[in-house]
C-alpha positions as CSV (number, residue, x, y, z in Angstrom):
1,X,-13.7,-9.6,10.4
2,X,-11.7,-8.3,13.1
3,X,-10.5,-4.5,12.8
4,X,-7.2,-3.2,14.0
5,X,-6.9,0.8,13.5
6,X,-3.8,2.0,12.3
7,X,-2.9,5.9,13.6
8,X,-1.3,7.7,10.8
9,X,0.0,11.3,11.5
10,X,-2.1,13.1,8.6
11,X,-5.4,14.3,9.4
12,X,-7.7,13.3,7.4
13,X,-6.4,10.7,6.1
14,X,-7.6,7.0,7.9
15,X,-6.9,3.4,7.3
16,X,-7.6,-0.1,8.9
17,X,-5.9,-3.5,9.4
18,X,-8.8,-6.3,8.6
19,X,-7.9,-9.7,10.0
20,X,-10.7,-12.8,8.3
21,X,-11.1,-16.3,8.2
22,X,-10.5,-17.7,5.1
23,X,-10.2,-21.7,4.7
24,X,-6.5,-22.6,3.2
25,X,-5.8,-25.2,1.0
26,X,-7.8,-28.0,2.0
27,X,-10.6,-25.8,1.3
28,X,-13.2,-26.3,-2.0
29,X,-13.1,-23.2,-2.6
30,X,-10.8,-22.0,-5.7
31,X,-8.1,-20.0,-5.8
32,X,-10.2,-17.9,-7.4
33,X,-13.1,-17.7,-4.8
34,X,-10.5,-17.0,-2.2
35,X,-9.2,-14.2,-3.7
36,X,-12.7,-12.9,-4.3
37,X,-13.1,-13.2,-0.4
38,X,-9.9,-11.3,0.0
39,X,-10.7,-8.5,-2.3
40,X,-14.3,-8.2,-0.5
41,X,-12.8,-7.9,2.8
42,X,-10.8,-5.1,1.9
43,X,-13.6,-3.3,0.4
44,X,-15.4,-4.0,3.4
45,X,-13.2,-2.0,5.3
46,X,-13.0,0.5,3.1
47,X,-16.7,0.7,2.5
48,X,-16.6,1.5,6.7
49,X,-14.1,4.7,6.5
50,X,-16.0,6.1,3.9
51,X,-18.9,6.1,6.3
52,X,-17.0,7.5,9.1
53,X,-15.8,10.2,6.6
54,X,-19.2,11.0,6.0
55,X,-20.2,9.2,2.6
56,X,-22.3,6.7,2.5
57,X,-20.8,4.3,0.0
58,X,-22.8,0.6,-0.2
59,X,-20.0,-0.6,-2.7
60,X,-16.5,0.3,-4.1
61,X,-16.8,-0.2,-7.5
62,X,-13.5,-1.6,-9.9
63,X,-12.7,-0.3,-13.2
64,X,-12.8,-2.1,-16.1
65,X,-9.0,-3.0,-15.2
66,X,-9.9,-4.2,-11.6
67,X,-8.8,-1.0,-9.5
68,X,-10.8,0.4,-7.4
69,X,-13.2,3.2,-8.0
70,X,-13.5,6.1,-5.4
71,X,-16.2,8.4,-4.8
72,X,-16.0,11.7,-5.8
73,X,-13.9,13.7,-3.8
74,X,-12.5,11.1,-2.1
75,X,-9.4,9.5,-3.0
76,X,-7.9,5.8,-1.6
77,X,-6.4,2.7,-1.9
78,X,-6.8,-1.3,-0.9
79,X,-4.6,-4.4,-0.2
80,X,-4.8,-8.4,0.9
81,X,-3.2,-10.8,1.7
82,X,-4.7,-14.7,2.3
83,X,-5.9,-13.7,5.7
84,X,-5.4,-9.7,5.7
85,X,-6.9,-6.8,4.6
86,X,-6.2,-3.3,4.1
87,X,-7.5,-0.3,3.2
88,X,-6.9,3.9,3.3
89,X,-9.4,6.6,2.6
90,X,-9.3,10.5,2.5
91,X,-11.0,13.1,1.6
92,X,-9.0,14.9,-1.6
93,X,-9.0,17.8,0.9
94,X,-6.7,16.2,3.0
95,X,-4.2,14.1,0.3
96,X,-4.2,14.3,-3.4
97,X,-3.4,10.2,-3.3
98,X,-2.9,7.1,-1.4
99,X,-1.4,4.2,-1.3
100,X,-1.6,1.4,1.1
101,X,-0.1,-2.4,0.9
102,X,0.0,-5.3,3.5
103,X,2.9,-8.0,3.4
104,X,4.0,-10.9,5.7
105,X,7.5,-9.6,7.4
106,X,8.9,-12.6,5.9
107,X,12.6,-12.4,3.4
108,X,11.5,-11.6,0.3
109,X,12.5,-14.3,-2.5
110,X,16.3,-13.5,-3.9
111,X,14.6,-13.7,-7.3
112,X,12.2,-11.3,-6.6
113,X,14.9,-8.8,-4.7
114,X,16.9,-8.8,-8.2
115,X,14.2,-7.5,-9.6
116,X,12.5,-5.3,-6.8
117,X,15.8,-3.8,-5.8
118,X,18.2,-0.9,-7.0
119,X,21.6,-1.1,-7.0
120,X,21.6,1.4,-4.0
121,X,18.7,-0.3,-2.1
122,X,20.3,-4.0,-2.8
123,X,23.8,-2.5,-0.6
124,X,21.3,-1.7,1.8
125,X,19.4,-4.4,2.1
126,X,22.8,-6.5,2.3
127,X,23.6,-5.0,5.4
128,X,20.2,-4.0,7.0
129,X,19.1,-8.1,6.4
130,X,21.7,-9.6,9.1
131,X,19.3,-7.9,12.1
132,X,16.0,-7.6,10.1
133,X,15.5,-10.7,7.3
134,X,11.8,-9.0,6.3
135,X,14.0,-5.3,4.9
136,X,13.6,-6.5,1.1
137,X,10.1,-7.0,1.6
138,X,9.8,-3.7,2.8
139,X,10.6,-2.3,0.3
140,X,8.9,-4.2,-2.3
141,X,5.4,-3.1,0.0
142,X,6.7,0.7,0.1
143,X,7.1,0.2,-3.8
144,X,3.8,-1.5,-4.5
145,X,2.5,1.9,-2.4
146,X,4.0,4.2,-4.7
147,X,2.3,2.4,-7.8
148,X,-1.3,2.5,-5.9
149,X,-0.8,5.8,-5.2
150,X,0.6,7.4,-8.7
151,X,-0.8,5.3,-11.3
152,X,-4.6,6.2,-10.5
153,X,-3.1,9.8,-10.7
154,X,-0.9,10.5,-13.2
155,X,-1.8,7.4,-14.9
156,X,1.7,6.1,-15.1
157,X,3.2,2.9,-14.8
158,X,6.0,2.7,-13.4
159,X,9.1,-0.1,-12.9
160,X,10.2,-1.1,-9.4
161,X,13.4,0.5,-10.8
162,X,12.4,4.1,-11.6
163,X,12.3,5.4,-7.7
164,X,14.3,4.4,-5.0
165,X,13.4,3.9,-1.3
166,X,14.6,6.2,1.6
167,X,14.0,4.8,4.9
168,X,14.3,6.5,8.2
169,X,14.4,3.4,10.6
170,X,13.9,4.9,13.9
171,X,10.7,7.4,12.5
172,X,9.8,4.8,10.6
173,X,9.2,6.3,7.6
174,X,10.0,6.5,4.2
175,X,9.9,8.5,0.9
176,X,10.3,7.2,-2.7
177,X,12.9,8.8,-4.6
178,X,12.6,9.3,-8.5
179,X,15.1,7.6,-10.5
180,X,13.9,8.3,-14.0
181,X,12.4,10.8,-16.1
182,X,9.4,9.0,-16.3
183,X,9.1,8.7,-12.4
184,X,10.1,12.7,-12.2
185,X,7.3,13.4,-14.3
186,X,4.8,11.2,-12.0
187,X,6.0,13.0,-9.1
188,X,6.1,16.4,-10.4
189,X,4.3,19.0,-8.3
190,X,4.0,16.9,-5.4
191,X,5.1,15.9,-1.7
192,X,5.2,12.3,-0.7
193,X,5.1,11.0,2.8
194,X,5.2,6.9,3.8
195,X,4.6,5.3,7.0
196,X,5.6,1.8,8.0
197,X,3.9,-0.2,11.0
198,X,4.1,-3.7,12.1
199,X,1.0,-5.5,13.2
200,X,0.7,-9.4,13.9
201,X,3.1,-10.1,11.9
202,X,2.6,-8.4,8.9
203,X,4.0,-4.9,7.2
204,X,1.9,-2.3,6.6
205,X,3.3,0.6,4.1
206,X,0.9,3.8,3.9
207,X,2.2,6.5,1.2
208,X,0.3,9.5,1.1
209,X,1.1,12.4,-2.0
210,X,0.0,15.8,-1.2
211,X,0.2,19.1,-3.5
212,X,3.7,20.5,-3.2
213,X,3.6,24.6,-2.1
């Protein structure tokens, strides 16, 4: 698998880019057995920052519900696609929570923008699309961060429509806002950061949630 570091401006706090072979569809492999292969390779990476961080980890474990389990005092967060991996680690030191997704910069489906999208964010995606097509998907991978990163957490589940995505193009950044009760009550007490970086092709969010002073 072929690594591609990705610099993130909280220290601490690492993630990598994991590029495999994987045979497509005229493969015998299932569906199933690729996504297997997928999931591996992001725990591979993972596995790898835990090491340079000091632990010693031979497996990420999943919970009965399939997310992945971190050491103690460590927190993180994975993601795939058919041919990329990702993953982010920290010390719970450094961040209280991550969350880390990996998307083609492709148009997202108008279906799945009616449902991703808020009223606000659709506006802006209206506009924002004529010069950048992949905007919708963006934020659908900034929202898919947010779950990754609260849910383990706070152990809420929360609807693409209870935060609301703030982008700051040039920094290329963002921060979720909450909508809803429920999503003020998941976000309570903390500060929330997100990166966004383009690498072959592919979007890479990173949101990291630390204790607010």
């Amino acid at each position: 698998m072929r690594r591609i570091e990705l610099s993130l401006p909280w220290p601490g706090v690492a993630a990598r880019l994991g590029v495999f072979g994987i045979p497509g569809a005229e493969s015998r492999l299932t569906p199933a057995m690729r996504r297997v292969h997928q999931s591996r390779s992001a725990r591979a990476l993972a596995i790898d920052l835990l090491a340079e961080q000091g632990h010693e980890a031979v497996e990420v474990r999943k919970n009965p519900g399939g997310a992945p389990v971190w050491p103690e005092g460590f927190v993180g967060s994975l993601a795939h696609t058919e041919c990329y991996a990702a993953a982010a680690v920290a010390r719970t030191d450094a961040c209280t929570a991550l969350g880390i997704d990996v998307e083609p910069a492709e148009a997202l489906p108008a279906d799945a923008g009616d449902i991703v999208l808020t009223e606000d964010e659709r506006a802006w995606v209206t506009t924002a699309q004529t010069t950048r097509p992949e905007i919708a998907r963006l934020v659908f991978c900034a929202k898919e961060c947010v779950h990754k990163a609260v849910h383990p957490l706070r152990g809420a589940w929360l609807e693409f429509s209870d935060v609301r995505i703030v982008f700051d193009a040039q920094a290329e950044t963002f921060v979720p806002q909450p909508l809803t009760p429920a999503a003020q009550a998941a976000f309570a007490g903390l500060r929330a950061e997100g990166r966004v970086l383009v690498r072959e092709g592919h979007l890479v969010t990173v949101l990291a949630l630390f204790a607010s002073s």
